[in-house]
Each structure stands twice: as C-alpha cells, then as structure tokens.
C-alpha positions in Angstrom: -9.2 19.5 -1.8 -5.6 19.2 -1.5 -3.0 18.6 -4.2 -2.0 14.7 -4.0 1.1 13.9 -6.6 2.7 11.1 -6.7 6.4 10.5 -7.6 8.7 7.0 -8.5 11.1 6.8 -5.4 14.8 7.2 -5.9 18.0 6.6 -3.9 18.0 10.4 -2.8 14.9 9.3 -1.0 16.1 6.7 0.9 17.0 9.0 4.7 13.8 10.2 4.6 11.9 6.9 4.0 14.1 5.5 7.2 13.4 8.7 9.3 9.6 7.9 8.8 10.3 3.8 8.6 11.9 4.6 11.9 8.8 6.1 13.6 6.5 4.1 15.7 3.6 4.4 13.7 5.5 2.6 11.0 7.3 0.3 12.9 3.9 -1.2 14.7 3.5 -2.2 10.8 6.2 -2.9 9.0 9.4 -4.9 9.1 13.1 -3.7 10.5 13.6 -0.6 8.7 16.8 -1.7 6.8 15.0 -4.3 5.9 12.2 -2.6 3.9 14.8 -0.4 2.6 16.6 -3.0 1.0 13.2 -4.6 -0.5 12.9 -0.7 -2.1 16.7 -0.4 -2.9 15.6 -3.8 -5.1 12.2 -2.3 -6.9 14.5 1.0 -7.4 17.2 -0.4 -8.8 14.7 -3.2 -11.2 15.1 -6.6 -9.2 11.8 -6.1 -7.7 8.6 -5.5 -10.2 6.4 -3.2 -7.2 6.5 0.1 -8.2 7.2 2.4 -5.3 5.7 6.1 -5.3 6.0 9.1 -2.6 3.3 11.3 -2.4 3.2 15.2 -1.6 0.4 16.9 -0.5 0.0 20.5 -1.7 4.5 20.2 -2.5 5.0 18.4 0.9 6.5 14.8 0.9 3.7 13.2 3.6 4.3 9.5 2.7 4.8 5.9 0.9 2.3 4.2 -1.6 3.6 1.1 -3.7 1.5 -0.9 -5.9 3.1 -4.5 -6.5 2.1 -8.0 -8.7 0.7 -10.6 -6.9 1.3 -13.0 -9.6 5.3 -11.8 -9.6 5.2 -13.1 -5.9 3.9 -16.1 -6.4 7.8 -17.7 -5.2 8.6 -18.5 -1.4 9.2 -17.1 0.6 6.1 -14.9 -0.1 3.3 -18.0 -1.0 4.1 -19.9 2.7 3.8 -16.7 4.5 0.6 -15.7 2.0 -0.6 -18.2 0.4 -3.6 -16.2 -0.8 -1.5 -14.2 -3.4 -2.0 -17.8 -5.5 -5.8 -17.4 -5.2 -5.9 -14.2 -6.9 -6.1 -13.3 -10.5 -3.3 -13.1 -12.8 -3.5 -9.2 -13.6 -4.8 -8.5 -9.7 -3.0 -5.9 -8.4 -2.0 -5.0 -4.7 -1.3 -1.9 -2.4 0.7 -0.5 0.4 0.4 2.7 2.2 1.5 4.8 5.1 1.7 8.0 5.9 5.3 9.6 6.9 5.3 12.3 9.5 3.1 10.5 12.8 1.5 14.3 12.9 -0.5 13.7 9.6 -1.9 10.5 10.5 -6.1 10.4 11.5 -6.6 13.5 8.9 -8.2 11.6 6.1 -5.0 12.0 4.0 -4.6 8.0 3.8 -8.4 7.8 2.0 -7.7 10.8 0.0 -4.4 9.8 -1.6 -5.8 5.7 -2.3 -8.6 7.2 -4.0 -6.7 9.2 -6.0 -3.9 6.4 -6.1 -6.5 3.8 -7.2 -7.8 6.7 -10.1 -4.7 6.1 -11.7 -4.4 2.5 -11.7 -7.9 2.1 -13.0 -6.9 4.6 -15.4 -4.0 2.2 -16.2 -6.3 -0.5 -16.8 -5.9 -2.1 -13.7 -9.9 -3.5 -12.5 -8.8 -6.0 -9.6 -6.9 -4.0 -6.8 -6.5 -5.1 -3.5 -5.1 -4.1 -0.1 -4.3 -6.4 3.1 -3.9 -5.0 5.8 -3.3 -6.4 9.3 -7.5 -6.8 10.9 -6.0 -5.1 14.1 -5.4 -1.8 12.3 -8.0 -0.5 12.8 -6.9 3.1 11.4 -6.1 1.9 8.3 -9.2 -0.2 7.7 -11.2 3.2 8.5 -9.2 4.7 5.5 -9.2 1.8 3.4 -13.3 1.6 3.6 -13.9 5.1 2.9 -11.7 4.8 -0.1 -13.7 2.1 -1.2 -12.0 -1.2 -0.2 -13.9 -3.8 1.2 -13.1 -7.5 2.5 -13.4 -10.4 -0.4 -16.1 -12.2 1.6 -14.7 -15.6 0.3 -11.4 -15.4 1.8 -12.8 -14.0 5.4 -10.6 -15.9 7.5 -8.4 -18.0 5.2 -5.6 -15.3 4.7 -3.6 -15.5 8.1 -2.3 -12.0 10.0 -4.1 -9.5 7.1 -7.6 -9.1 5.8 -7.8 -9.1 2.2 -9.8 -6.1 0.4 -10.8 -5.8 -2.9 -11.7 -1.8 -4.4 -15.2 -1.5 -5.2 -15.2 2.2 -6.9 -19.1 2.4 -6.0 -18.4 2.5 -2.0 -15.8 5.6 -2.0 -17.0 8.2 0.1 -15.8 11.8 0.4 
C-alpha cells in the first residue's frame, strides 16, 4: 500500500499546480488555469472557506484534493450555475480531485487517496460528503465508485453538467 499524505497548499505551490493545471487531462476538466489559481490564491490566503490539500505518494507530490462547504456557496454565482448545492444539508461536505503528472492517471491512485481523504473527514466528523463530477468522465466515476461514492438517486438528472455522489463507506472496495 503506498504512503498517501496530504498537505495544506501554499503560494510556493502555485508553478507546480499550473504546470499540472496546464496539462490536458486537467484542462478537459477544469476552468482557465489562472483562473483556478486565483480561486486557490483566495482559499490560501482565507477569502475562500475550501480547504485545498496536495497529496504525495510515497514523498512524491502526484496531485490536488480540496474539500469545500456547500452551504458557504450558497451565493451566485455558484447557486444559478448549481443550484443543487441549496438542496444539500447544512454540514454536507464536497470534494475535488485530480491527479497532477498525466503518467499517474488509470493506476488506482485517484480511489486510493479519496478513500484515505474521506478517512479523515469522517474522522473530522464529517458524515455527508459528496463529489460531482462531470457524467462524461468516465475515469473519474470508475475511481469515485470504488472509493465508495455513489449517485443520490433523488437528484438523478436535476443537477445540470455533473452527477452528484454521496460516500457510502460500506461500498469501498480495494
């Protein structure tokens, strides 16, 4: 089993977060990578509640996990583009992931570090954690099952460009 730590992000991460933001794996995903750096320059720097982490794997930075309060989003422009995050409970809580360098991706390194990512939120106290990824990823939604996500059967449908998955810590598998 491989050693998965996780670490708050600082400014002196920031060039390597755009060399991977840069990447086509990421960008098929997320926004203009200045963009996304400035929404982490804001949760670094306390204007922004999500709580963003790198993680090594056995001492090797490998990628971004952030773990974020839908009920501190509940503003626009984030309700009209997700209106969902209203439907959720008041202590949910919600995650992002990708994995840096495109040669780790498809090595079960994305299930690995959310299960042990999801560990210590429950051990937090967190009990309602979701993901949403986009229902065309289809890597991601591999990972995201095995680590014991699954869709919120009520809100099949309803929640736009991603599909909303709650953790069930019964469904991991290895």
């Amino acid at each position: 089993m491989p050693d998965i730590r996780f670490r708050p992000v600082t400014a002196t991460d920031l060039p390597l977060l755009a060399e991977w933001m840069a990447a086509p794996h990421w960008r098929e995903w997320w926004g203009e990578p200045e963009t996304e750096l400035g929404y982490i320059r804001d949760m670094i720097e306390g204007r922004d509640t999500t709580r963003p982490f790198l993680f090594d794997i056995d001492g090797v930075p490998t990628g971004y996990i952030q773990v974020w309060r839908p009920a501190d989003n509940r503003i626009e422009p984030w309700l009209s583009d997700a209106p969902w995050i209203a439907w959720l409970p008041d202590d949910a809580v919600g995650v992002d992931l990708s994995i840096g360098p495109a040669e780790s991706l498809s090595r079960g390194i994305g299930s690995a570090v959310l299960r042990a990512f999801v560990a210590r939120l429950r051990a937090e106290g967190h009990r309602f954690i979701v993901i949403d990824p986009d229902p065309t990823n289809t890597r991601a939604l591999r990972a995201y099952e095995k680590a014991g996500f699954r869709p919120i059967p009520e809100y099949l449908g309803r929640t736009g460009d991603c599909l909303l998955m709650q953790h069930h810590p019964e469904d991991m598998t290895p």
